[in-house]
Backbone as CSV, one residue per row, in Angstrom:
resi,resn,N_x,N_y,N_z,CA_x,CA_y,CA_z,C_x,C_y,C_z
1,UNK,6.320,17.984,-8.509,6.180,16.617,-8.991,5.007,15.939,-8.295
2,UNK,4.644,14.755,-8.791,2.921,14.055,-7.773,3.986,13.551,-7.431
3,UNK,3.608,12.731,-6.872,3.272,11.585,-5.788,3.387,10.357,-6.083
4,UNK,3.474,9.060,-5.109,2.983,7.749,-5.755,2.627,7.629,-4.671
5,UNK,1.977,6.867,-4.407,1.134,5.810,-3.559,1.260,4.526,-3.483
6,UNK,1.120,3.794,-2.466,1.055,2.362,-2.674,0.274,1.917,-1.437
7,UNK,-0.305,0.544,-1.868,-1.511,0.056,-0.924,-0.989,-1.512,-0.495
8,UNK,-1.172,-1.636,0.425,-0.878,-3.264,0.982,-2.196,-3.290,1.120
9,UNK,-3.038,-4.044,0.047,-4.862,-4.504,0.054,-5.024,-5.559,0.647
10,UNK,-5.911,-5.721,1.647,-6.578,-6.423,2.447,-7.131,-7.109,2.167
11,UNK,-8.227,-7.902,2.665,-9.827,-8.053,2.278,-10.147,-7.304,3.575
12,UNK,-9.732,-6.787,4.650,-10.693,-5.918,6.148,-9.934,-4.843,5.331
13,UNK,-8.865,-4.311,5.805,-8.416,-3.144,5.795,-7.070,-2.967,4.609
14,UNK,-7.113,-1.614,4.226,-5.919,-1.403,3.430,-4.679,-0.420,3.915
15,UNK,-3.922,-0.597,4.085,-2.578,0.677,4.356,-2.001,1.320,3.212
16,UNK,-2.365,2.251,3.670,-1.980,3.072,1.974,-0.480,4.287,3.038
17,UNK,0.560,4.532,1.679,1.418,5.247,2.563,1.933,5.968,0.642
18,UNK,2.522,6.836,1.009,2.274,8.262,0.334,4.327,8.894,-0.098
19,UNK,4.354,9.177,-1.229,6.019,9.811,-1.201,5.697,11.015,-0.703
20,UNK,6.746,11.881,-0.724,6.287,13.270,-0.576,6.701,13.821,-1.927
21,UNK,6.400,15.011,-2.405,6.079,15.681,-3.836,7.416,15.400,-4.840
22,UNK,8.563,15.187,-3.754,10.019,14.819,-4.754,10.247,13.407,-4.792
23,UNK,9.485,12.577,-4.392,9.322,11.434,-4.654,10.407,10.773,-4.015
24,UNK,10.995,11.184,-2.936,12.780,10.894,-2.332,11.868,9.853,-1.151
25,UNK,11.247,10.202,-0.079,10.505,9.877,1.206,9.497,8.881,1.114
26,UNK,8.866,8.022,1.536,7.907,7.098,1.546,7.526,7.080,2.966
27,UNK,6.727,7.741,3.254,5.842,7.344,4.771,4.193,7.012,4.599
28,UNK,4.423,6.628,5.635,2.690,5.973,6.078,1.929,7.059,6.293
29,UNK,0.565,6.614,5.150,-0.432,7.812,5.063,-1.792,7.201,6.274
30,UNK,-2.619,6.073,5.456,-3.637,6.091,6.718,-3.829,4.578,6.509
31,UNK,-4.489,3.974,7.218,-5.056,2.616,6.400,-6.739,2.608,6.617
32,UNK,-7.111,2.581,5.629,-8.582,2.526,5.449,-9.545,0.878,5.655
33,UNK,-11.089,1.053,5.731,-11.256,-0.289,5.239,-11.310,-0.495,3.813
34,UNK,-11.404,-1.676,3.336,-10.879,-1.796,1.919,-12.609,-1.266,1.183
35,UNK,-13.594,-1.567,2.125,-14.768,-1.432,1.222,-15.095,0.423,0.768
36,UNK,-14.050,0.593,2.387,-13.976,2.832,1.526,-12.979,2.894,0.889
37,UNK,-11.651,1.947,0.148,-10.981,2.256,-0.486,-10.762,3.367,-1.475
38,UNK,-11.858,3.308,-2.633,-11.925,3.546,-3.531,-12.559,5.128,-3.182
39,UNK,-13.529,5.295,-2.462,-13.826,6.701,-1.961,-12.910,7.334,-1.541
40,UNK,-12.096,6.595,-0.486,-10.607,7.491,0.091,-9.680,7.488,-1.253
41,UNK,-9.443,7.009,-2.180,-8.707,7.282,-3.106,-8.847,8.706,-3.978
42,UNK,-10.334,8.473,-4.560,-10.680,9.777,-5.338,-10.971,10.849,-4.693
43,UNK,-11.323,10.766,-3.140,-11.142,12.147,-2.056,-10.161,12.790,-2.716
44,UNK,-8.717,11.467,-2.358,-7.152,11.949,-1.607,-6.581,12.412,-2.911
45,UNK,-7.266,12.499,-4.564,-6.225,12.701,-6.164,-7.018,13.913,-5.948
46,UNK,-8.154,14.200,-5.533,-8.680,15.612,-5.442,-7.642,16.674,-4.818
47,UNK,-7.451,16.366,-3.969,-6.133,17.079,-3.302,-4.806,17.167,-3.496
48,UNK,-4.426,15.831,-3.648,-2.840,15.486,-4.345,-3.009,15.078,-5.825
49,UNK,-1.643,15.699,-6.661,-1.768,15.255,-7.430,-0.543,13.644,-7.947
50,UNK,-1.322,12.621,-7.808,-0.715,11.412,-7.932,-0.230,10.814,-9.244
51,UNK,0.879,10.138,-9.648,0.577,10.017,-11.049,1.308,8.096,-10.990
52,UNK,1.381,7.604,-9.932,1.805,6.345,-10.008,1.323,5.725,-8.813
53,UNK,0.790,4.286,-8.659,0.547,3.400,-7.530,1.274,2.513,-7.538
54,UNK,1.458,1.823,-6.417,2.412,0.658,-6.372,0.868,-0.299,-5.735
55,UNK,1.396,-1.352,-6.132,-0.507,-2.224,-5.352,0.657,-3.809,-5.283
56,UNK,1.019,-4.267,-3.761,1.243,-5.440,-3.434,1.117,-6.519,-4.242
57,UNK,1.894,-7.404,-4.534,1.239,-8.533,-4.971,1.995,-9.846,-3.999
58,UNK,0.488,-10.300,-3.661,0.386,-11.262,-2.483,1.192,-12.819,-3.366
59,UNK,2.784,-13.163,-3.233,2.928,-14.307,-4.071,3.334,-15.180,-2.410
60,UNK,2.921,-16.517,-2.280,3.311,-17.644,-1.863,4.881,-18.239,-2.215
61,UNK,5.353,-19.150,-1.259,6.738,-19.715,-1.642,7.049,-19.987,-2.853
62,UNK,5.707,-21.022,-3.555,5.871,-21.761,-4.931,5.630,-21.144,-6.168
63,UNK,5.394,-19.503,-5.615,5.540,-18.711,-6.889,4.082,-18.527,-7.300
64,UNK,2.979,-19.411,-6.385,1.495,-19.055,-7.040,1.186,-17.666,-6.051
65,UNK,-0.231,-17.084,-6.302,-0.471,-16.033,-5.593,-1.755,-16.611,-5.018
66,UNK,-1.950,-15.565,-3.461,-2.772,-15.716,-2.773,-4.006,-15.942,-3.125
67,UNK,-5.233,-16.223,-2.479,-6.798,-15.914,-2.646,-7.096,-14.837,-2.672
68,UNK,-5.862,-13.518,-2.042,-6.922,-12.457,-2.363,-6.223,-11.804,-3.492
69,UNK,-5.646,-12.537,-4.323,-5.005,-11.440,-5.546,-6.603,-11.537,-6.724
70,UNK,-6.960,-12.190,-6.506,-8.514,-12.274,-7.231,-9.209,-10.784,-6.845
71,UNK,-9.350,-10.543,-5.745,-10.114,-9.177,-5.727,-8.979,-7.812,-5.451
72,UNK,-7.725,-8.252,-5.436,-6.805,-6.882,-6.360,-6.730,-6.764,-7.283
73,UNK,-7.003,-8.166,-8.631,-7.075,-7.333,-9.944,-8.178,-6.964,-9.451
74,UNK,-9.520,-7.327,-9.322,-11.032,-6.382,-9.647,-11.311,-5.154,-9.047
75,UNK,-9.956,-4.915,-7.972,-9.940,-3.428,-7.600,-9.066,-2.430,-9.151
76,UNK,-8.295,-2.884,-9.018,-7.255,-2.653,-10.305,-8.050,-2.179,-11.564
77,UNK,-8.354,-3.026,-11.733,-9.525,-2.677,-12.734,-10.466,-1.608,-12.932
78,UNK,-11.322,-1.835,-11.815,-11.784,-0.933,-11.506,-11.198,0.461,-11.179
79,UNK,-10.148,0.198,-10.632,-9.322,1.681,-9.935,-8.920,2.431,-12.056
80,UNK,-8.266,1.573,-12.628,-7.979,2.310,-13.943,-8.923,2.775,-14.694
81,UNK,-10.271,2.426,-14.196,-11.538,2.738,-15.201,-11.823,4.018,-14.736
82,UNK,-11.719,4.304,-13.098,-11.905,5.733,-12.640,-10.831,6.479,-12.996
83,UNK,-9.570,6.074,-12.343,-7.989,6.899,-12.465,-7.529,6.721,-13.540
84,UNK,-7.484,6.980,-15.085,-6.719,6.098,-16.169,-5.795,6.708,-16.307
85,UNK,-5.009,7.948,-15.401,-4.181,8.633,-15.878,-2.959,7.926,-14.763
86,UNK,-3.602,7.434,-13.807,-2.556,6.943,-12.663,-1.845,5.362,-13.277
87,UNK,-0.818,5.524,-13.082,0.016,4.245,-13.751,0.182,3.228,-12.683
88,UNK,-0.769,1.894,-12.465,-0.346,1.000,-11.626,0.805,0.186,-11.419
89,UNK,1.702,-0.153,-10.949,2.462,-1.281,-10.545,2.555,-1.951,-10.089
90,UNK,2.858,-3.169,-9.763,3.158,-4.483,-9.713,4.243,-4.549,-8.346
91,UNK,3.835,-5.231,-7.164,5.745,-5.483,-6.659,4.757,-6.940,-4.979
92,UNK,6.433,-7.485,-5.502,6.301,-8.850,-4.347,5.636,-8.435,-3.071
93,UNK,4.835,-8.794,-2.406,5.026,-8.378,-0.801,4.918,-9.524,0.336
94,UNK,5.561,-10.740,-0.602,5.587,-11.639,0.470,6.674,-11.570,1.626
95,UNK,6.248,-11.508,2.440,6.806,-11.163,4.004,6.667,-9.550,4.165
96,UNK,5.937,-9.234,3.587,5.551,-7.276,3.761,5.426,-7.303,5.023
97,UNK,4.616,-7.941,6.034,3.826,-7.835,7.206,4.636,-8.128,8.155
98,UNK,5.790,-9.315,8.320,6.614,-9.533,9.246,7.724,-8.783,8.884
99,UNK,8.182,-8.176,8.163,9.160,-7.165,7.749,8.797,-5.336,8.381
100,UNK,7.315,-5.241,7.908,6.919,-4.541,8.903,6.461,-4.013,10.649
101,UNK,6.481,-5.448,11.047,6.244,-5.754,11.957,8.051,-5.628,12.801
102,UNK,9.002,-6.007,11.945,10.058,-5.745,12.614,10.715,-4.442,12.665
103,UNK,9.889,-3.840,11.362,10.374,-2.167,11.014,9.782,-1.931,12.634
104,UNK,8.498,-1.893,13.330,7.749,-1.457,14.052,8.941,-1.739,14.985
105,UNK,9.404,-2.952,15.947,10.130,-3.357,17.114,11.417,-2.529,16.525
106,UNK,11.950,-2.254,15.864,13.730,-1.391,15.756,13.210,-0.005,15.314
107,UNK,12.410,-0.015,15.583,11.799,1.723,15.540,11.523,2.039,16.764
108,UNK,11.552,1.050,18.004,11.272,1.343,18.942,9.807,1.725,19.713
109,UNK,8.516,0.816,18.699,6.910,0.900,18.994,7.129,0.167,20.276
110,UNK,6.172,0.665,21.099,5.783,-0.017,22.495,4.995,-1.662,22.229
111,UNK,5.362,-2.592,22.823,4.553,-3.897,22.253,2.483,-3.607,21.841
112,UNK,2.331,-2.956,23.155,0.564,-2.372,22.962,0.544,-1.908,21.665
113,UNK,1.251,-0.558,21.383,0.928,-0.115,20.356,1.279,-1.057,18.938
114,UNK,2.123,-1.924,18.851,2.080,-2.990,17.480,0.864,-3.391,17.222
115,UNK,0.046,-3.457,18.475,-1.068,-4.633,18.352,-1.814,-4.338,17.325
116,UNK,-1.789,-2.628,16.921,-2.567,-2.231,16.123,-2.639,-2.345,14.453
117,UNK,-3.574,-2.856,14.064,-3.007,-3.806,13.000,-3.505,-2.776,11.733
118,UNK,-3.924,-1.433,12.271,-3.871,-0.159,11.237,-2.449,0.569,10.631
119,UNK,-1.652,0.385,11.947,-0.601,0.753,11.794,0.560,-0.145,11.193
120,UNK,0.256,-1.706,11.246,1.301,-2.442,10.659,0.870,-2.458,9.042
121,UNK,-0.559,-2.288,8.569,-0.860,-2.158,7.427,-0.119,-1.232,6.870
122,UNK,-0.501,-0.354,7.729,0.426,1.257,6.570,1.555,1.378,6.561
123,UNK,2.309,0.527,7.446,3.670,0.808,7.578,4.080,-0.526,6.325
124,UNK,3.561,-1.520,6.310,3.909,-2.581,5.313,3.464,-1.501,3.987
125,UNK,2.746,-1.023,3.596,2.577,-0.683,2.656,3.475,0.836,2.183
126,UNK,4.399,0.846,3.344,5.616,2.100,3.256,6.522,1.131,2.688
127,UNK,6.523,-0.001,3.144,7.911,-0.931,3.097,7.721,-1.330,1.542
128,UNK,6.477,-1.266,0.879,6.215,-1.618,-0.410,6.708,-0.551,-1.449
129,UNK,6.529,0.710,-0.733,6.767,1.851,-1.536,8.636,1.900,-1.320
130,UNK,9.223,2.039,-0.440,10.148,2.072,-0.587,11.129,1.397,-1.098
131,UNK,10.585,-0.053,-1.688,11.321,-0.779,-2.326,10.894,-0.500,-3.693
132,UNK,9.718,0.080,-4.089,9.190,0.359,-5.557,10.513,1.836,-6.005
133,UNK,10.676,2.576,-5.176,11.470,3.624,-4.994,13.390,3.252,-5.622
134,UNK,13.346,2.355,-4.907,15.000,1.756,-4.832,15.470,0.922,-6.115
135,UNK,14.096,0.616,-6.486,14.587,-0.423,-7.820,15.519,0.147,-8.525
């Protein structure tokens, strides 16, 4: 079976985290900067074969969405004009980051190592996949 993927998009950096081939598992793959996104993407379908993304969507309390959902559709876009076979999705990720951030402290991360804000990316963007998973 592929894969899905899902990205918690940035405007610095992205966390991308990965199922494994039975689609049961969701772990953290790498987090890139967002401007090699698109290169680390078509590397990583060269190798795996993917057939679904999950891509954050940044919504606020009042139900509007962030400033940067403007340059996730124009990744989006762009991403289906290269990938048209990969099926994008849609999912909330408001509080992705402090949800991840607490996955990190009851997982038992050392405070130093949280600081690293590569690792809270990819791990928020596990926490995205695994709820795309559970629906």
């Amino acid at each position: 079976m592929p894969r899905i993927i899902a990205l918690d998009y940035g405007g610095k950096r992205t966390g991308i985290a990965t199922t494994d081939p039975l689609q049961i598992i969701a772990t953290p793959l790498i987090t890139v900067e967002t401007r090699d996104l698109m290169d680390f993407l078509t590397t990583y379908f060269q190798k795996e074969e993917v057939s679904d993304m999950v891509v954050g969507q940044p919504t606020r309390h009042d139900g509007s969405f962030s400033a940067i959902e403007q340059y996730i559709l124009e990744f989006i876009e762009k991403f289906k004009t290269t990938h048209p076979s990969v099926k994008v999705h849609r999912i909330n990720e408001m509080y992705s980051s402090q949800d991840a951030m607490q996955a990190l402290i009851h997982s038992g991360v050392k405070k130093k190592d949280r600081r690293d804000k590569k690792l809270l990316d990819s791990t928020a963007a596990t926490l995205l996949l695994q709820e795309f998973l559970y629906e």
